[in-house]
C-alpha positions as CSV (number, residue, x, y, z in Angstrom):
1,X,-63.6,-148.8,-39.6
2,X,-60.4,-149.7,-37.8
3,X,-59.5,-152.5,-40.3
4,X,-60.2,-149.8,-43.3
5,X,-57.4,-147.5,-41.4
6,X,-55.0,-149.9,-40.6
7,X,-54.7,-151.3,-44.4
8,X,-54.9,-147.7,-45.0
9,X,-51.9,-146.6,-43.0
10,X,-49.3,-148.9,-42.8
11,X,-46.4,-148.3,-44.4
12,X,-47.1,-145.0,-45.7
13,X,-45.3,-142.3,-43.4
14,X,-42.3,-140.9,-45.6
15,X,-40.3,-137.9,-45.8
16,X,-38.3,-137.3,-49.0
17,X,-36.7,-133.9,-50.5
18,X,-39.7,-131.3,-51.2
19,X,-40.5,-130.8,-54.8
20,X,-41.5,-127.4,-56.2
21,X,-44.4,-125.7,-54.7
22,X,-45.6,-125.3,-58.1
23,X,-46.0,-128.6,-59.3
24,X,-49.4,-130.2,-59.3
25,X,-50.1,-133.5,-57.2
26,X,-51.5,-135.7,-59.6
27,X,-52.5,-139.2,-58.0
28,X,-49.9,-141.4,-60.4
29,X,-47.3,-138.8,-58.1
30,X,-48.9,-139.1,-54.9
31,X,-49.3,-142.7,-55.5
32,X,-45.9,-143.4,-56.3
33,X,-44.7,-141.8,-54.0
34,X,-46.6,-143.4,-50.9
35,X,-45.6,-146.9,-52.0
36,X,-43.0,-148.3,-50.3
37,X,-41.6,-152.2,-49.6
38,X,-41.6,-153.7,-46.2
39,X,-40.9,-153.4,-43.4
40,X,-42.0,-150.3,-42.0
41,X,-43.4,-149.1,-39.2
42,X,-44.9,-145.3,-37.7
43,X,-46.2,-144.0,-34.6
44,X,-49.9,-143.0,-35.4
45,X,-52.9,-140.9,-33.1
46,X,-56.0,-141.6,-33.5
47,X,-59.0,-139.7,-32.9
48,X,-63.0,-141.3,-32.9
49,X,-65.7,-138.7,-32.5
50,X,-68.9,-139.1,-30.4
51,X,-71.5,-137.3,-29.4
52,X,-71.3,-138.5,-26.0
53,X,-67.7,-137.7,-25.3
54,X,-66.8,-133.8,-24.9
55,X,-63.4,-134.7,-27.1
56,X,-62.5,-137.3,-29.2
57,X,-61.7,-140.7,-28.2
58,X,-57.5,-140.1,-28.3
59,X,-55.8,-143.6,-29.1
60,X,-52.1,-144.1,-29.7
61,X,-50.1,-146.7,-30.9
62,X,-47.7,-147.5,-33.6
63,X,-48.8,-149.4,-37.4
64,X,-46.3,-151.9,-38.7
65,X,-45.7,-153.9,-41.9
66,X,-43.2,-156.3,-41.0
67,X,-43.8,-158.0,-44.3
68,X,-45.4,-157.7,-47.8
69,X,-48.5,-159.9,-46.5
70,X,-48.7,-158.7,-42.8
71,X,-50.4,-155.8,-41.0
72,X,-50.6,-154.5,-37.7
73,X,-51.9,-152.0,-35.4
74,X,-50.1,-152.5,-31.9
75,X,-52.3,-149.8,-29.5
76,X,-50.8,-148.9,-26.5
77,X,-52.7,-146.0,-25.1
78,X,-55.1,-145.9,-23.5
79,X,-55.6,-150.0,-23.6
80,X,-52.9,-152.0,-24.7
81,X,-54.5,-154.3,-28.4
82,X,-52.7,-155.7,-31.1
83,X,-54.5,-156.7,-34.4
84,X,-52.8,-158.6,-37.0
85,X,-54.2,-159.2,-40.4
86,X,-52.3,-161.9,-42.5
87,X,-53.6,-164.5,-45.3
88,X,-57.1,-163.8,-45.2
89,X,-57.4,-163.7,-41.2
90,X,-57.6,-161.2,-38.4
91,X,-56.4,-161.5,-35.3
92,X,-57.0,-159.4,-32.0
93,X,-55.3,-159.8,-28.7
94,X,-55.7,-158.1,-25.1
95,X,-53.3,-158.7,-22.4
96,X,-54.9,-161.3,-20.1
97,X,-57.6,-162.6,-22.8
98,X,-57.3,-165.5,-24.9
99,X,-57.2,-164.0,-28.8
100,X,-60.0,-163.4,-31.1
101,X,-59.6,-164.4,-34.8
102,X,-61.9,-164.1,-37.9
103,X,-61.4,-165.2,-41.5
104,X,-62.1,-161.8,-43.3
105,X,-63.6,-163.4,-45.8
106,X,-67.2,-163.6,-43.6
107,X,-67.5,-159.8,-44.7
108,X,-66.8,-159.4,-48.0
109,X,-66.6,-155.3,-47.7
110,X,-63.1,-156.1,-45.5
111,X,-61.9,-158.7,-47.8
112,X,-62.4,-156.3,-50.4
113,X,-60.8,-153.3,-48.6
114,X,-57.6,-155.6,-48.0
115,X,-57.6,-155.9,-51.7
116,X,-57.8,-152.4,-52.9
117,X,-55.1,-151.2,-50.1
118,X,-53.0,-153.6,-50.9
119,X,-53.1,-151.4,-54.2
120,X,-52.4,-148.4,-53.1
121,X,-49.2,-149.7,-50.6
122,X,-48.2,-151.1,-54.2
123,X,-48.9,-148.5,-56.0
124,X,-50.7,-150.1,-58.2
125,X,-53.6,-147.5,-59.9
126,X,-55.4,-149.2,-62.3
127,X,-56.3,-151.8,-59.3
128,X,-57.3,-149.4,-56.9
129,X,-59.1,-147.2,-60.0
130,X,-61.4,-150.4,-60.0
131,X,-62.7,-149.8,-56.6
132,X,-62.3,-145.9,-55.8
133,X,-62.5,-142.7,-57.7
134,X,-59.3,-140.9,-57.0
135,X,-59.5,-137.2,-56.6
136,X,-56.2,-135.4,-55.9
137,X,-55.9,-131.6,-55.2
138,X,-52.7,-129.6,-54.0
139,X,-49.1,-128.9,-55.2
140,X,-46.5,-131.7,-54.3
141,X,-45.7,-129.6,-51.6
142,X,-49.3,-129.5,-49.6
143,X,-51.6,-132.9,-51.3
144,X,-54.7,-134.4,-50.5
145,X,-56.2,-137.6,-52.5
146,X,-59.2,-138.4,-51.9
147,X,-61.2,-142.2,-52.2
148,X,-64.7,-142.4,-52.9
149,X,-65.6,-146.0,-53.1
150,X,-67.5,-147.1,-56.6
151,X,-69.1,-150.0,-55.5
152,X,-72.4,-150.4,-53.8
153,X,-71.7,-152.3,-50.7
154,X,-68.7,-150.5,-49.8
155,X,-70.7,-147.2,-50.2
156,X,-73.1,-149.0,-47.4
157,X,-70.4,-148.4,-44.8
158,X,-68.0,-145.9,-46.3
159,X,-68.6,-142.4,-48.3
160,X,-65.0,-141.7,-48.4
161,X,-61.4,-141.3,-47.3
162,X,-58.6,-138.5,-47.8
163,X,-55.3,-138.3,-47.6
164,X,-53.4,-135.3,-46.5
165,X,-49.6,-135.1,-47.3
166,X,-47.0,-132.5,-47.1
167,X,-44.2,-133.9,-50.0
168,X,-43.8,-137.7,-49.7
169,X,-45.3,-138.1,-46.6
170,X,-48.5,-138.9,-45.5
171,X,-49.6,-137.3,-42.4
172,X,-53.6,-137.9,-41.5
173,X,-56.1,-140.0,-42.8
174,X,-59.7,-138.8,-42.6
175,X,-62.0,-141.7,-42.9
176,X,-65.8,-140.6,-43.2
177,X,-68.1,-143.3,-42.6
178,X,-71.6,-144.0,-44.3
179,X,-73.2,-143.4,-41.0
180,X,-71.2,-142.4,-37.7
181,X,-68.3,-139.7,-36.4
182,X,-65.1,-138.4,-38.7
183,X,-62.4,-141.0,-37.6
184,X,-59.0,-138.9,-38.1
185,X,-55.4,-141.0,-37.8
186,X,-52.1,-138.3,-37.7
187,X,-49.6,-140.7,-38.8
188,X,-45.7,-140.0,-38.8
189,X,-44.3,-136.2,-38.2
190,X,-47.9,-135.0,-37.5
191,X,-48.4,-137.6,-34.8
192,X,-45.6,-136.9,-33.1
193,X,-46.3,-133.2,-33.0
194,X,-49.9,-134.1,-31.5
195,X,-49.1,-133.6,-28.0
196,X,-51.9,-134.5,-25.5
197,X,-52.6,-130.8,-24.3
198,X,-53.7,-129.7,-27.8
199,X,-57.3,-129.0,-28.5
200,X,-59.6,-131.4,-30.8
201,X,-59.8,-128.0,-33.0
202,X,-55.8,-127.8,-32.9
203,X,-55.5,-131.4,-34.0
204,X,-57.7,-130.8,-36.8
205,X,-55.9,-128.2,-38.4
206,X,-52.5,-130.2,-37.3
207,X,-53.8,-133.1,-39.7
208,X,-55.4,-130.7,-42.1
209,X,-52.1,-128.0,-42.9
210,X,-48.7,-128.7,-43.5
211,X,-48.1,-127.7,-39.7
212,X,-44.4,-125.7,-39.3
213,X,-41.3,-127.6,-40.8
C-alpha cells in the first residue's frame, strides 16, 4: 500500500485559522480545504504493523509534490529510498542500486488509485465520488473523512482509508488493507510531535486526537 499513501499524502499537510467548534465537517469543506497547488512538501512517520515485530515498523521521511504531475516519498530512516511517480511510471531508487521502474499501468488498481487521488489533491468530488464513498464525521475543528472504495478490484486490496484532521490540516492517514496490518502515516504537526520514545499506543491516539495545540 505505499503507492496508495503516497498519492494519499502529498501535498495535504496545512494549517489555517480554526473555524468554530460547532460547525459540521462536511466533505465539500474538508475537501476544499486539503487541496492545495504545488509545490509542497511535509515530514511524515510511518508506522506498518506485524505480527512478528513487538512494535510497528517506524519509517520516516518527508512526501513532496514538486509539481502538479509529480510525487514523491524520499525515506530516510531507517533505509534511505526515494520513489517517484510521474506520467504513468514509478520509479524506486536505493543508494548503491541501479533504479527500478514500472509503468503503473501493469496494475490497473494503482493506475486507478493515481486517478482518484489526483482528485482529492484537486479537490475535485464528483471524481473521487466515482471511486469512493465519502463519509465525513467531526466539527471543522476535530474531522475525519473516511474512503471506502466502490469498485470491485480495488475492494480486493483495500477496505478503506481515513483521514484525521484538526482544522485545515491533515494529520494521519489510516489505510486498512483488504488483508494485512493497519498502515498509519502522522503527516505534518503530528509527525513532528511523534518522537521516537513514544509508545505504538501513544502514537495511536497522537494520530487519532487533536493532540495539544
Amino acid at each position: 500500500m505505499l503507492t496508495l499513501t503516497l498519492l494519499c499524502s502529498v501535498g495535504l499537510a496545512r494549517t489555517t485559522a480554526a473555524e468554530p467548534a460547532a460547525v459540521t465537517a462536511d466533505a465539500g469543506w474538508i475537501l476544499k480545504a486539503l487541496a492545495q497547488p504545488a509545490p509542497m512538501r511535509t515530514d511524515f512517520v510511518e508506522l506498518r504493523g506485524s505480527p512478528l515485530l513487538k512494535q510497528p515498523l517506524r519509517i520516516e521521511g518527508q512526501y513532496q509534490r514538486p509539481d502538479a504531475a509529480t510525487l514523491v516519498r524520499a525515506v530516510s530512516k531507517p533505509y534511505v529510498e526515494t520513489t517517484t511517480l510521474r506520467d504513468g511510471q514509478a520509479s524506486i531508487v536505493r543508494p548503491g542500486k541501479p533504479p527500478r521502474t514500472f509503468a503503473l499501468s501493469r496494475v490497473p488498481e494503482l493506475a486507478q488509485l493515481q486517478a482518484s487521488f489526483g482528485a482529492l489533491l484537486s479537490g475535485d468530488r464528483t471524481q473521487l465520488e466515482k471511486q469512493y464513498r465519502l463519509a465525513p464525521q467531526g466539527t471543522r475543528e476535530h474531522w475525519t473523512l473516511v474512503l471506502t472504495p466502490l469498485d470491485a478490484k480495488l475492494k480486493g486490496t483495500l477496505r478503506d482509508i481515513t483521514l484525521h484532521g484538526r482544522d485545515a490540516e491533515l494529520r494521519c492517514i489510516e489505510t486498512r488493507p483488504a488483508k494485512g496490518d493497519l498502515q498509519r502515516t502522522l503527516l505534518g504537526t503530528a509527525a513532528t510531535s511523534a518522537t521516537p520514545a513514544l509508545t505504538a499506543e501513544a502514537l495511536a491516539n497522537l494520530c487519532r486526537t487533536v493532540g495539544a495545540r
